[in-house]
ROLODO-603999 format. One record per residue: x, y, z of N, C-alpha, C in turn; residue in one letter. Coordinates in steps of 0.05 Angstrom, whole numbers, padded with zeros to 5 digits. Each point is the difference from the previous one (the first is absolute). Example, Ala and Ser with C-alpha at 12.3 -4.5 7.8 and 13.67 -1.06 7.14 Angstrom:
2
DRENSE       nx       ny       nz      cax      cay      caz       cx       cy       cz   residuo
DRENSE    00264   -00114    00156   -00018    00024    00000    00018    00024    00000         A
DRENSE   -00007    00021   -00014    00016    00024    00001   -00015    00022    00014         S
***
This chain:
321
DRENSE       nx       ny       nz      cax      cay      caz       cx       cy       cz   residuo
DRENSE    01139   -03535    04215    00018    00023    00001    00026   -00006    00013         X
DRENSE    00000   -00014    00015    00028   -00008    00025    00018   -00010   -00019         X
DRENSE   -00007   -00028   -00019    00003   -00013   -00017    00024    00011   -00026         X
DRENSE   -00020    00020   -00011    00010    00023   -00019    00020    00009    00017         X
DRENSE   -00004    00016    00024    00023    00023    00004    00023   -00027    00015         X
DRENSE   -00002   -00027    00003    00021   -00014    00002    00016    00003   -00023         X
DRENSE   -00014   -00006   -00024    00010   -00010   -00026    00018    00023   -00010         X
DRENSE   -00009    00025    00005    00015    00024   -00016    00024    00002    00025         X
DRENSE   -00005    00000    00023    00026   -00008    00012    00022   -00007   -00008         X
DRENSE   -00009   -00038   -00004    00025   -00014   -00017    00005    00006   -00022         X
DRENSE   -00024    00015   -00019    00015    00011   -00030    00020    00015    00006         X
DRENSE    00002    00022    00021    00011    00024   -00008    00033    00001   -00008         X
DRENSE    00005    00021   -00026    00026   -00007   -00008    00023    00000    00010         X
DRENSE    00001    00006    00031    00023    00002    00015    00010   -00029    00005         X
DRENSE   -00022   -00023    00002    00016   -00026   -00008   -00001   -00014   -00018         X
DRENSE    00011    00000   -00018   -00010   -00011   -00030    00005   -00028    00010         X
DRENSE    00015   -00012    00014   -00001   -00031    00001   -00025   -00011    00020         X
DRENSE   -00015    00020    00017   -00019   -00006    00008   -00025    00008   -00014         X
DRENSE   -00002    00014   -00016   -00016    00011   -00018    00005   -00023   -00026         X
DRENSE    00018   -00009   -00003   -00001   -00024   -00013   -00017   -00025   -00002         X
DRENSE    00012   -00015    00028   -00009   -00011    00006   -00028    00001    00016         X
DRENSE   -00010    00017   -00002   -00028   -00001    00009   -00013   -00004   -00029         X
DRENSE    00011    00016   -00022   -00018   -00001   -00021    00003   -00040   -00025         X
DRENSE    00015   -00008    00020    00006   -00019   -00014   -00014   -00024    00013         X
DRENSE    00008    00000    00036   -00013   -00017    00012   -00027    00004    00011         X
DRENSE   -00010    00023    00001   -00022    00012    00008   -00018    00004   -00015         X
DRENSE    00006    00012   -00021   -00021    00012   -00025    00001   -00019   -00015         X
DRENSE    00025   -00023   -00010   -00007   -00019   -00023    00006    00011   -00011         X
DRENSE    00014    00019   -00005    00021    00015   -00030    00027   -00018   -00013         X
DRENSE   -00010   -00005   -00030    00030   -00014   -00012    00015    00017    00007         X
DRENSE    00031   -00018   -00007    00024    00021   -00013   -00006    00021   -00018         X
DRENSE   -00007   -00009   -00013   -00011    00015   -00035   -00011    00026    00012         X
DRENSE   -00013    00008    00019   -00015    00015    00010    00009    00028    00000         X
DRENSE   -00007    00019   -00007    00028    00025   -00013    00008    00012    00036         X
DRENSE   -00034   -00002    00011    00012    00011    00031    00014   -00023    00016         X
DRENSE    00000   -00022   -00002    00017   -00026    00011    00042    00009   -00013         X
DRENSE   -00005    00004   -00030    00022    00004   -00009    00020    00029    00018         X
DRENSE   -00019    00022   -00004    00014    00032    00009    00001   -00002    00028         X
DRENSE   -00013   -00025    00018    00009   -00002    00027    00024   -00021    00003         X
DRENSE    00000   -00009   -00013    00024   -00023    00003    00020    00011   -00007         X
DRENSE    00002    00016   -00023    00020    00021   -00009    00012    00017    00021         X
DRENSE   -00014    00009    00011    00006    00017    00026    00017   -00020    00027         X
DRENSE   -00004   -00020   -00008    00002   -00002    00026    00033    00004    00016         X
DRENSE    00021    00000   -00022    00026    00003    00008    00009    00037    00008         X
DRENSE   -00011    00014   -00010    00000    00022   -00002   -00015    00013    00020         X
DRENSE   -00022   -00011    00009   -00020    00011    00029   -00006   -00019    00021         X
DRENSE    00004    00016    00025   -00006   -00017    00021    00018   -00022    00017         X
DRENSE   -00020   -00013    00011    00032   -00019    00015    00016   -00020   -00021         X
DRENSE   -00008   -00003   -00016    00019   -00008   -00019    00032    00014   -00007         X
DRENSE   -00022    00021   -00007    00024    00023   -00013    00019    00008    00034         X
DRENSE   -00014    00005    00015    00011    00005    00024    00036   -00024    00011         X
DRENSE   -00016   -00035   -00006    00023   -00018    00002    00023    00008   -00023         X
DRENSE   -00012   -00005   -00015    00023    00010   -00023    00016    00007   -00002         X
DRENSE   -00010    00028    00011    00016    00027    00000    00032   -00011    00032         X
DRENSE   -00002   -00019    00006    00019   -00011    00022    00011   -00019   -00006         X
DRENSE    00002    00001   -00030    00005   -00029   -00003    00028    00013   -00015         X
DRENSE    00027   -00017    00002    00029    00004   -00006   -00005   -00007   -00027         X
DRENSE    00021    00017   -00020   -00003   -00015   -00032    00005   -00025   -00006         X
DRENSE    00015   -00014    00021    00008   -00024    00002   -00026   -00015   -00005         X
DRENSE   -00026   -00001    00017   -00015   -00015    00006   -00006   -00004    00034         X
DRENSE    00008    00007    00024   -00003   -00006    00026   -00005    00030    00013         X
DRENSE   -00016   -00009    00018   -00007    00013    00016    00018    00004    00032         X
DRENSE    00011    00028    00007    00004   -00007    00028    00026   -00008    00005         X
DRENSE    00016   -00028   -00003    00019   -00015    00001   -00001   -00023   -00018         X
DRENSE    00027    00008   -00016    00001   -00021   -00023    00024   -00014    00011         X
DRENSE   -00002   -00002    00024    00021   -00030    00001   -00026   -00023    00013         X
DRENSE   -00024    00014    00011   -00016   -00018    00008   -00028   -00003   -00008         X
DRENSE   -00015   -00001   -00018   -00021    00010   -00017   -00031   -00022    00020         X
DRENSE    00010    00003    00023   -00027   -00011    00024    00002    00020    00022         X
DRENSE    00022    00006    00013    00007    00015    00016    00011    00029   -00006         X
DRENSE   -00014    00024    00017   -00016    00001    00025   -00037   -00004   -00013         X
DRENSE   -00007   -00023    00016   -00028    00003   -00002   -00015    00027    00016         X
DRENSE   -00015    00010   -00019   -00015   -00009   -00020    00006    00016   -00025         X
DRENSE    00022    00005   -00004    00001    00027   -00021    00025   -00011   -00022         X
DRENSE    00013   -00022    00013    00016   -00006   -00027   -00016   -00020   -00032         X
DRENSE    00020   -00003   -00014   -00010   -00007   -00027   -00016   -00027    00002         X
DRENSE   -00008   -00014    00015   -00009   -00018    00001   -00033    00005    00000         X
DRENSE   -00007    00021    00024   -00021    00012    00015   -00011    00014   -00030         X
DRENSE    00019    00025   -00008   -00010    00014   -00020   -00016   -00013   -00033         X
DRENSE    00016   -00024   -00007   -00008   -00014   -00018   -00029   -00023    00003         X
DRENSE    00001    00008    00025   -00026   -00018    00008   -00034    00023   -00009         X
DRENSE    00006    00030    00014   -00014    00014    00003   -00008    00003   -00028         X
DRENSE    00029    00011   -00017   -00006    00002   -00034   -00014   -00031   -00008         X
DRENSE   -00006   -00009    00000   -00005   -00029   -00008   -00035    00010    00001         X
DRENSE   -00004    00007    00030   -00034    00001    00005   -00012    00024   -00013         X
DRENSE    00020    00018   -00012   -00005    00030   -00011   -00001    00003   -00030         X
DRENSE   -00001   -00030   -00019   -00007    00001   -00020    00025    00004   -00016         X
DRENSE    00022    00004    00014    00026    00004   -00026    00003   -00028   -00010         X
DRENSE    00018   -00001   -00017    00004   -00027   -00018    00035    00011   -00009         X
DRENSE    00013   -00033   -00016    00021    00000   -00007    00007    00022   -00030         X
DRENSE   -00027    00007   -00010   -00005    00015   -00018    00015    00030    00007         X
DRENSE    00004    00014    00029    00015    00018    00000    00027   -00004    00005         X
DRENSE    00026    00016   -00011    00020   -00020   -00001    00012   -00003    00034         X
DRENSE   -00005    00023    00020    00010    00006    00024   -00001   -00034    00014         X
DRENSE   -00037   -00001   -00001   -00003   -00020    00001    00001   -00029   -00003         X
DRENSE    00020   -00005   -00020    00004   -00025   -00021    00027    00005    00012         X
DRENSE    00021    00015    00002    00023    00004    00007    00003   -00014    00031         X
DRENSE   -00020    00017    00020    00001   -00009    00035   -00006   -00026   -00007         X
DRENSE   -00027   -00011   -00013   -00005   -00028    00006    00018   -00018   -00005         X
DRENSE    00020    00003   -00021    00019   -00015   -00001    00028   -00005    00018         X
DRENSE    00000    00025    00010    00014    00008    00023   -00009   -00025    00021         X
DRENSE   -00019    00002    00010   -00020   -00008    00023   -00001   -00024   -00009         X
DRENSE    00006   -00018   -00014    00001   -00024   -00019    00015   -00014    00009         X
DRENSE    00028    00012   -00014    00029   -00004   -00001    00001   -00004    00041         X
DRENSE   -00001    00016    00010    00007    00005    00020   -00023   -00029    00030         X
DRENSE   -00017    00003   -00015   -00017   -00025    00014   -00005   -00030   -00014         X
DRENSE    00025   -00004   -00016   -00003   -00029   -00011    00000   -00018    00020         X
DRENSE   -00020   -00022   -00006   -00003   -00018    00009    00011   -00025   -00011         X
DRENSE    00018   -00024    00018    00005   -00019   -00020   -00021   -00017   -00013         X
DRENSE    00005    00001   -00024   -00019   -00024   -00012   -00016    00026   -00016         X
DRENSE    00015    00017   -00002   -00014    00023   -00021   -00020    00020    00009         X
DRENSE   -00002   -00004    00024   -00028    00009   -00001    00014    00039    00018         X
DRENSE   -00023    00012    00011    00006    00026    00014   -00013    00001    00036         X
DRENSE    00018    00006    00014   -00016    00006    00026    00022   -00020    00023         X
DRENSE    00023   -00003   -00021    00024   -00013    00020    00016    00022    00026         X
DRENSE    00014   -00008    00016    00018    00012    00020    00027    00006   -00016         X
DRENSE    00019    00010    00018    00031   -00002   -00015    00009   -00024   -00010         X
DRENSE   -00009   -00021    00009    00007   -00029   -00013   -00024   -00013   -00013         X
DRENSE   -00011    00017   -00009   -00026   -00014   -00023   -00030   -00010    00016         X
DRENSE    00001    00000    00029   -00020   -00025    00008   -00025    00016    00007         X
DRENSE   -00017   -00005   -00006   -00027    00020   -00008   -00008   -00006    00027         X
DRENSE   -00027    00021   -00003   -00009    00010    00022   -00018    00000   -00010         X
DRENSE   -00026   -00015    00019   -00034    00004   -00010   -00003    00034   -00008         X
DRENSE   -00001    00016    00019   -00014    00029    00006    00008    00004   -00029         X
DRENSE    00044    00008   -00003    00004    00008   -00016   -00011   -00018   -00038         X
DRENSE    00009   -00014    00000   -00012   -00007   -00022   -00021    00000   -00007         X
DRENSE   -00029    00004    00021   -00020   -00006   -00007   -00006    00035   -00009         X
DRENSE    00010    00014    00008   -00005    00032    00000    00004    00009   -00020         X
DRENSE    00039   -00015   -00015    00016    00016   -00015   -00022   -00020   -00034         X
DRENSE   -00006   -00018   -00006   -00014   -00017   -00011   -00021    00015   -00009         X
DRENSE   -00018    00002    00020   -00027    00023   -00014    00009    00028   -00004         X
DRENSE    00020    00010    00019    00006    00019   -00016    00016    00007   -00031         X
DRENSE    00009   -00019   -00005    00018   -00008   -00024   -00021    00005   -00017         X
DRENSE   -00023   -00019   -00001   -00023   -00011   -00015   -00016    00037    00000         X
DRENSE   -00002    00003    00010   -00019    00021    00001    00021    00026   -00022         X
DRENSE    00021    00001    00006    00028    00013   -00007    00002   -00008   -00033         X
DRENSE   -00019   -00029   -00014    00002    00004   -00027    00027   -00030    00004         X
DRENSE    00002   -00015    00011    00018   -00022   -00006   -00021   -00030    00012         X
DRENSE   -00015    00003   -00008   -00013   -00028   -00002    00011   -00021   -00021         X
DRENSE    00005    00007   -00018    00016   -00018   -00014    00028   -00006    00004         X
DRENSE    00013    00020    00021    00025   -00013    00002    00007   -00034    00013         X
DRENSE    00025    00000   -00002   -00001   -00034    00007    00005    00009    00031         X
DRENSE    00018    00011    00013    00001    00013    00026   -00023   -00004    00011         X
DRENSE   -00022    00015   -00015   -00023    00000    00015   -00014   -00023    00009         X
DRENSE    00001   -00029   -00022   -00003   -00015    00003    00005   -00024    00014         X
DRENSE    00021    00005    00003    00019   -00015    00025   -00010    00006    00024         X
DRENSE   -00002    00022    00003   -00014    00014    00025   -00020   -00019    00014         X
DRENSE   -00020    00001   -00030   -00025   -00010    00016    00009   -00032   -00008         X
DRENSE    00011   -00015   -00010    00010   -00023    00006   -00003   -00012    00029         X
DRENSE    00024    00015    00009    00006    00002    00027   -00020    00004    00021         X
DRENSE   -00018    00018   -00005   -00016    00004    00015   -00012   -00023    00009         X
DRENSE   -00006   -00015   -00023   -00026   -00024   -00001    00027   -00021    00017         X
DRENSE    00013    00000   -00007    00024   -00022    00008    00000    00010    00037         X
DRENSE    00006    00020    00007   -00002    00009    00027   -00031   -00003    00014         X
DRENSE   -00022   -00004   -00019   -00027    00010    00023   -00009   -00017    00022         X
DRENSE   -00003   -00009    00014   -00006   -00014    00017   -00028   -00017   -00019         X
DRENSE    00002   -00035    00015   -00016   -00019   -00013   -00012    00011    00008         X
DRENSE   -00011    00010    00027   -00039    00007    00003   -00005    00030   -00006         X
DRENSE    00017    00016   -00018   -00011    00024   -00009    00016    00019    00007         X
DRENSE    00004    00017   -00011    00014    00027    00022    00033   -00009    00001         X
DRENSE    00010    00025    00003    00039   -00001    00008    00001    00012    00030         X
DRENSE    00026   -00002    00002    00009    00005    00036    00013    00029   -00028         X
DRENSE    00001    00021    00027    00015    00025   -00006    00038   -00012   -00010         X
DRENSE    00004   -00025    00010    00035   -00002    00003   -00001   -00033   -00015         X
DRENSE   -00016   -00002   -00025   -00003   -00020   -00013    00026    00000   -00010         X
DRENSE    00004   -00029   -00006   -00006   -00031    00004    00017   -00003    00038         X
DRENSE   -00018   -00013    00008    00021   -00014    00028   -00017    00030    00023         X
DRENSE   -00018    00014   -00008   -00006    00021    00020   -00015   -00005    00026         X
DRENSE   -00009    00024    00011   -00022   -00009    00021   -00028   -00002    00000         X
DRENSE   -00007   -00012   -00028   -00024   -00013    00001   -00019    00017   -00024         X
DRENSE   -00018   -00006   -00006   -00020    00021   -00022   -00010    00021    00020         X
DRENSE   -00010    00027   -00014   -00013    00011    00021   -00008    00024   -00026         X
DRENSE   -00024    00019    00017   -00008    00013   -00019    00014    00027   -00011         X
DRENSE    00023    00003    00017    00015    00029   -00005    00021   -00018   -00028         X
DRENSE   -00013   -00021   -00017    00032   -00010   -00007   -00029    00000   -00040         X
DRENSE    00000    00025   -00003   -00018    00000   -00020    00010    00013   -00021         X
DRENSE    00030    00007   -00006    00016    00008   -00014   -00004   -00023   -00034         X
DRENSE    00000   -00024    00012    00008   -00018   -00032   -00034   -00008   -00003         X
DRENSE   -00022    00010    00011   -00026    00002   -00019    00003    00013   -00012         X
DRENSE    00004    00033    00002   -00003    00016   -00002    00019    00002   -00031         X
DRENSE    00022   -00015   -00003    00019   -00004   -00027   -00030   -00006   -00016         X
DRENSE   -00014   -00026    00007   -00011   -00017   -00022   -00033    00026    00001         X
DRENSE    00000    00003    00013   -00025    00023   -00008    00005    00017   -00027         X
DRENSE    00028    00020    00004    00013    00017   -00023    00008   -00015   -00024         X
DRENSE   -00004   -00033   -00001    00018   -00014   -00017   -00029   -00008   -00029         X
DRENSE   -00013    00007   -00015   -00008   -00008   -00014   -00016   -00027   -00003         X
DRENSE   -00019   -00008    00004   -00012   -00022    00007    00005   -00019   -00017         X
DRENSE   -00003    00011   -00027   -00007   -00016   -00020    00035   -00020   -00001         X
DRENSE    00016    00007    00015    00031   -00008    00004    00002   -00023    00017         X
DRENSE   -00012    00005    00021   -00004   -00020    00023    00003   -00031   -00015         X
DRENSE    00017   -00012    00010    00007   -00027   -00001   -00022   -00015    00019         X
DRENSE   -00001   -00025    00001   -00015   -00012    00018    00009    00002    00032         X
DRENSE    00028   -00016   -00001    00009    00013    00025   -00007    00027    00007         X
DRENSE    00010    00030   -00009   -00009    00024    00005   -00041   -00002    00011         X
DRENSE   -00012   -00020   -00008   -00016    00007    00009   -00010   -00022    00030         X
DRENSE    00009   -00013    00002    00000   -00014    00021    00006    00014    00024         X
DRENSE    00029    00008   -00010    00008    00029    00024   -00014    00020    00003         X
DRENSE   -00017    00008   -00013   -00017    00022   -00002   -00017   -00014    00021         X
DRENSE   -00018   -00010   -00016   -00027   -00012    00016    00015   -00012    00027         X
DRENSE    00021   -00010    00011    00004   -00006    00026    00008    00022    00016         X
DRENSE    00002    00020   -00003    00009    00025    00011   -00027    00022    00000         X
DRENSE   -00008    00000   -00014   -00023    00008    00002   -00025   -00004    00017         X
DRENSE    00001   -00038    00004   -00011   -00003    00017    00010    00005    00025         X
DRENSE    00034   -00013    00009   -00004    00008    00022    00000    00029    00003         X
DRENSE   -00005    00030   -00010   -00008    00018    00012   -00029    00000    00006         X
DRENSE   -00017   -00011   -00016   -00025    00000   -00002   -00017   -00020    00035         X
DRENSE    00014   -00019   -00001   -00003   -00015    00029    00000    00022    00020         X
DRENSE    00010    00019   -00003    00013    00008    00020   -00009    00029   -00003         X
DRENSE   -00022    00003   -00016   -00007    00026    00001    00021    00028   -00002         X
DRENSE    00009   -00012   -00011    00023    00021   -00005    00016    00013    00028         X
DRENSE   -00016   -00001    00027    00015    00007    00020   -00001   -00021    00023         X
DRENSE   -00005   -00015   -00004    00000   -00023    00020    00027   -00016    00005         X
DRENSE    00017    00008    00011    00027   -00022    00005    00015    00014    00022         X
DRENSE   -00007   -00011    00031    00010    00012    00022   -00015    00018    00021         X
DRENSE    00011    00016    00007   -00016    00018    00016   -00006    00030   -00021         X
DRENSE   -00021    00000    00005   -00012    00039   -00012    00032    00011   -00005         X
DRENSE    00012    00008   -00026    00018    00022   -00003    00001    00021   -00011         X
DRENSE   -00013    00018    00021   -00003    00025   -00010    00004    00015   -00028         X
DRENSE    00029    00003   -00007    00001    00007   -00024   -00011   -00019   -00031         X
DRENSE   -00003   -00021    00002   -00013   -00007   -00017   -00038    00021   -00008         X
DRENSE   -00002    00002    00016   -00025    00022   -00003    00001    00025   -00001         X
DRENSE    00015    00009   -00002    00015    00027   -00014    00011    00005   -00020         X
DRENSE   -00008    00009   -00032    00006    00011   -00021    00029    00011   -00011         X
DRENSE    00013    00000   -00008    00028    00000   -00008    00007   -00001   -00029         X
DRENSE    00012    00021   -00004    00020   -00006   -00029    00027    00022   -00004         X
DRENSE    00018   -00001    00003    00015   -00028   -00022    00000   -00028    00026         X
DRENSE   -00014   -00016   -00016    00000   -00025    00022    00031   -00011    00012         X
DRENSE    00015    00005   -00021    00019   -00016   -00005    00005   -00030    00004         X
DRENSE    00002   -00017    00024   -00009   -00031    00004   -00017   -00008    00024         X
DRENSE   -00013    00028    00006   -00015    00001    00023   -00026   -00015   -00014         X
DRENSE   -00020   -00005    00013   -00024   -00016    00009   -00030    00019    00006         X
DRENSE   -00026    00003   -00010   -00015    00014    00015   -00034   -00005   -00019         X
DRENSE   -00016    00001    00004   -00026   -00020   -00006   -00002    00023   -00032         X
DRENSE    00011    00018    00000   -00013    00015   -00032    00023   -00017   -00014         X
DRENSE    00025   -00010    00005    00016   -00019   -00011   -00018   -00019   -00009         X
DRENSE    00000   -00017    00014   -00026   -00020    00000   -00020    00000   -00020         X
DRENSE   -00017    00013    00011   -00019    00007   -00023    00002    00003   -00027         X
DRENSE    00023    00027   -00005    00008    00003   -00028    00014   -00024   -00013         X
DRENSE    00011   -00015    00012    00015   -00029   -00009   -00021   -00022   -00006         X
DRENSE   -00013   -00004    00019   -00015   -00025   -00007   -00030    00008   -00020         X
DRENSE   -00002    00020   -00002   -00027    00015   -00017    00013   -00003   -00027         X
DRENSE    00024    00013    00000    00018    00003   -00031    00002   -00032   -00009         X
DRENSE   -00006   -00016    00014    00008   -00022   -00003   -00025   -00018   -00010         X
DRENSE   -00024    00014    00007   -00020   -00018   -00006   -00021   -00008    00019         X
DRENSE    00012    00001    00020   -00023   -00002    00030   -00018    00008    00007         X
DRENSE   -00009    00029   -00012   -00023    00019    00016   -00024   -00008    00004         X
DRENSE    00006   -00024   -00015   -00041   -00010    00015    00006   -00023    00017         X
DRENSE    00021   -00009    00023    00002   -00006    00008   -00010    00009    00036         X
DRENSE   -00019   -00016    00001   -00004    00010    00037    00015    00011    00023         X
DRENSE    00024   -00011   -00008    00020    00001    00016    00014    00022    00005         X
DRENSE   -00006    00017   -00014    00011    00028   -00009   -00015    00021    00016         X
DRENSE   -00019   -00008    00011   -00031    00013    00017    00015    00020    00023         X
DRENSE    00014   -00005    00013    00008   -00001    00019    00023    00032   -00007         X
DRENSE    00022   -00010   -00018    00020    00020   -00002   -00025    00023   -00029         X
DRENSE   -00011   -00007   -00008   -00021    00026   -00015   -00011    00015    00021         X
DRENSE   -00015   -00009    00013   -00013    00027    00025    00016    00004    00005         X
DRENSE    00031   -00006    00010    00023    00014    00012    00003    00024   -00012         X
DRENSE    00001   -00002   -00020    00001    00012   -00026   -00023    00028    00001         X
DRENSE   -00017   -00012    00000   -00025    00018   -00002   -00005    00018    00028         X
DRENSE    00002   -00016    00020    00000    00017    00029    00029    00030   -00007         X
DRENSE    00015   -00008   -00013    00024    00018   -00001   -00007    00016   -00019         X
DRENSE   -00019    00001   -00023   -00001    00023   -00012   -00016    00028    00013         X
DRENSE    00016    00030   -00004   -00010    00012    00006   -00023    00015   -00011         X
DRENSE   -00018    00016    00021   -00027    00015   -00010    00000    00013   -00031         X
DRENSE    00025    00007   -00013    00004    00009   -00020    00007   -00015   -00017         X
DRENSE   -00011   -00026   -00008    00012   -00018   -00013    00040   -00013   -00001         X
DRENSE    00016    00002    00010    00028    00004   -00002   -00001   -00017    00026         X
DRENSE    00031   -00007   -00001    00010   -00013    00014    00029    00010    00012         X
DRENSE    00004   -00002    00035    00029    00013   -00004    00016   -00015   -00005         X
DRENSE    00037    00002    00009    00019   -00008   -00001    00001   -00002    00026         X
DRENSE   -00005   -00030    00018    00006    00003    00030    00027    00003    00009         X
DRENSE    00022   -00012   -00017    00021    00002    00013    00029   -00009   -00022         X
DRENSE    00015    00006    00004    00025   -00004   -00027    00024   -00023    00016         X
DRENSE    00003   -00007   -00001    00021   -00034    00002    00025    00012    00011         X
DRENSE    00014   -00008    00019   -00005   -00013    00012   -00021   -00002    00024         X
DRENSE   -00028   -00013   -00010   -00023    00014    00035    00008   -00038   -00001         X
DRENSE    00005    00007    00027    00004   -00038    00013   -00006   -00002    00026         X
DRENSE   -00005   -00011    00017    00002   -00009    00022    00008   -00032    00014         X
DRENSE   -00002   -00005    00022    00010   -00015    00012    00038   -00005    00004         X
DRENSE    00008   -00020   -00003    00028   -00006   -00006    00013    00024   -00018         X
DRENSE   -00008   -00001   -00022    00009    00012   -00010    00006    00032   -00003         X
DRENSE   -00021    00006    00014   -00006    00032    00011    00019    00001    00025         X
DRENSE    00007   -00021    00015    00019    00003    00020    00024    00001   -00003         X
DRENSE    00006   -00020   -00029    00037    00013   -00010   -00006    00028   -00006         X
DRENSE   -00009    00002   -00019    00009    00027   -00014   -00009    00029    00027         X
DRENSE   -00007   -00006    00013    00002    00010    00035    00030    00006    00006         X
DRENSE    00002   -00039    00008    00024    00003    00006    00031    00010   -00016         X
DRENSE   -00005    00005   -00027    00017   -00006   -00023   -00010    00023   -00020         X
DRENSE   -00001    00038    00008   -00018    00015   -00007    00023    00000   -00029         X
DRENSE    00032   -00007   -00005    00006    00013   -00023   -00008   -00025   -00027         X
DRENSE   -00004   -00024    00012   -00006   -00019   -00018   -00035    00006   -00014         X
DRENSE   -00016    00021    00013   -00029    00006   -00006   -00002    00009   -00023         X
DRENSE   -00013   -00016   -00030   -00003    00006   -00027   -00011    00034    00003         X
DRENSE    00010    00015   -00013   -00009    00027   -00018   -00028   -00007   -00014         X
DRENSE   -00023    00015    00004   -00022   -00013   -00016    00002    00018   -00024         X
DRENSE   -00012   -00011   -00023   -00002    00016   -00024   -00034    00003    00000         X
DRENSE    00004    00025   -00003   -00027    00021    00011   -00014    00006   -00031         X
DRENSE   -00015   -00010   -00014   -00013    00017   -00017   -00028    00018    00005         X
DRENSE   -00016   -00001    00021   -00015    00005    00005    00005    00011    00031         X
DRENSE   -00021    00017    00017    00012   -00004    00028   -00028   -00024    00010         X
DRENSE    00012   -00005    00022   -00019   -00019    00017   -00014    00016    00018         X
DRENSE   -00022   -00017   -00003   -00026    00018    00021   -00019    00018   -00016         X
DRENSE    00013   -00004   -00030   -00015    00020   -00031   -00022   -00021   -00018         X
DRENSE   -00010    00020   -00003   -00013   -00018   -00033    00017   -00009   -00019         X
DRENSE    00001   -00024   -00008    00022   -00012   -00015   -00010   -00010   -00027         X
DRENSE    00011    00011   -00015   -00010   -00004   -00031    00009   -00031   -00010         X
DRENSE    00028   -00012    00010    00002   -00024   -00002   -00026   -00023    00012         X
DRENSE    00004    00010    00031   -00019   -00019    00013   -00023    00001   -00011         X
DRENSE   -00011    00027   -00012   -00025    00000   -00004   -00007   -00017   -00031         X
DRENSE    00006    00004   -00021    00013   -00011   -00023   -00001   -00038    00006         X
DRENSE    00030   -00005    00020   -00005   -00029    00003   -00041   -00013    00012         X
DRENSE   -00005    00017    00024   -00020   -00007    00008   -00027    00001   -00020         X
DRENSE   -00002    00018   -00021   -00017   -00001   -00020   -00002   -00015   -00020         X
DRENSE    00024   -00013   -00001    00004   -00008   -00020   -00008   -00040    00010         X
DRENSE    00003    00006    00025   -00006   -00033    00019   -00026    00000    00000         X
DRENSE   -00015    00019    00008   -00029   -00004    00000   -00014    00000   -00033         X
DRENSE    00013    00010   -00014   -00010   -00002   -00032    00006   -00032   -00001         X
DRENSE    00019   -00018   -00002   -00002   -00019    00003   -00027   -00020    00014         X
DRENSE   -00005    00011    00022   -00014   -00021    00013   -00027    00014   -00001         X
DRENSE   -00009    00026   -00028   -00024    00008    00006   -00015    00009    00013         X
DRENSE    00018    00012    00021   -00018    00028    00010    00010    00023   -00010         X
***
């Protein structure tokens, strides 16, 4: 019964992109599916979809169109990421219009997307703007491709990228932005290189239990979305599961995490919305309260979260419980 009254939860039509994707990743429903179809249909028109949209300039940008990253977390960079996880595609034109916007404006040299004002990429960004592209209905572009070129060209020999790749401070597990490209990227595409990088990144999260690198950091064990390039073990999980891992042992560890956190009612909350940080970095934005990112709120924190709940069901369907 818990089970059921989870499920009609995520059906219900107030989110058609979560009502979507439950019936697609959850239930095993084709496209073809007439209720897969009239939810997908919906989804620009209801809900937080329809909600970004509705903020979005005819131009294409969100917020400030001289800077389409800044102010985090609410300019066009942030917003195109969220639409990306919400099931829109280049098929609506709003959407086909910003992404090219967001394109143009993040070229990378050497073709690719996820460059600075002078072209030179950025792991987080490229690895983010990449799967979101891909997910957005441009897997075939050559842009896209370059992307993940790069990626493989940037990963570190023993697996894994530094967050400030090529020349950064070292691999580490918050730097899971350019798996996360080759997860959304079509397998059957994967070059040999592409999978080398895969499987070396993979592992090193897997060594490492997904939270093992340093001292205990709190927020990694706390639930979150819009992630944006933050780090946290349902990251984890949903990445390396999507990927192929779930019967891996290694995974033992961040699944009870998982399972200790669901509540008596089947659901899961939203512990906290980005920026939740601590240490150093919790001490600038202390010291430096006007530089502190705006969080983009779709849910409140401390609630039952249809996202979180959704991602977490959909991790344990993977690994069979």
């Amino acid at each position: 019964m818990v089970a059921r009254r989870v499920l009609d939860w995520l059906l219900e039509d107030g989110q058609p992109a979560i009502r979507y994707r439950t019936l697609t990743q959850l239930l095993g429903r084709s496209e073809s599916d007439p209720d897969v179809r009239e939810a997908r249909a919906q989804i620009p028109s209801t809900g937080w979809a329809a909600d970004i949209l509705a903020e979005r300039s005819p131009e294409g940008w969100w917020v400030n169109p001289e800077n389409l990253y800044r102010p985090k977390y609410l300019a066009t960079n942030w917003r195109m990421l969220v639409l990306s996880d919400l099931g829109l595609t280049r098929e609506l034109p709003a959407v086909r219009v910003s992404s090219e916007l967001w394109m143009k404006r993040f070229a990378m040299k050497g073709g690719g997307v996820g460059g600075n004002s002078v072209g030179t990429g950025h792991h987080c960004v490229v690895g983010n703007m990449t799967r979101a592209l891909i997910r957005l209905g441009y897997s075939d572009d050559l842009r896209v491709r370059r992307s993940l070129d790069w990626l493989v060209r940037t990963a570190d020999p023993k697996g894994g990228w530094s967050c400030f790749s090529p020349g950064g401070r070292g691999r580490n597990l918050d730097s899971w932005e350019g798996l996360s490209a080759f997860a959304a990227y079509p397998r059957a595409r994967w070059t040999a290189s592409m999978t080398r990088t895969v499987e070396g990144a993979a592992e090193f999260f897997l060594e490492r239990e997904l939270h093992r690198q340093g001292a205990r950091y709190p927020p990694w064990f706390r639930f979150h979305y819009p992630v944006h390039y933050y780090y946290d073990l349902l990251v984890g999980l949903d990445l390396l599961t999507s990927l192929g891992y779930a019967d891996d042992p290694r995974l033992r560890f961040a699944i009870a995490h998982l399972e200790r956190k669901r509540r008596a009612d089947g659901r899961w909350n939203l512990d906290a919305v980005h920026p939740d940080v601590e240490g150093p970095i919790a001490r600038w934005f202390t010291q430096h309260p006007a530089q502190r990112p705006t969080p983009l709120v779709l849910e409140p924190p401390g609630r039952p979260s249809k996202m979180i709940t959704l991602t977490a069901l959909t991790v344990l369907n993977r690994v069979g419980r």
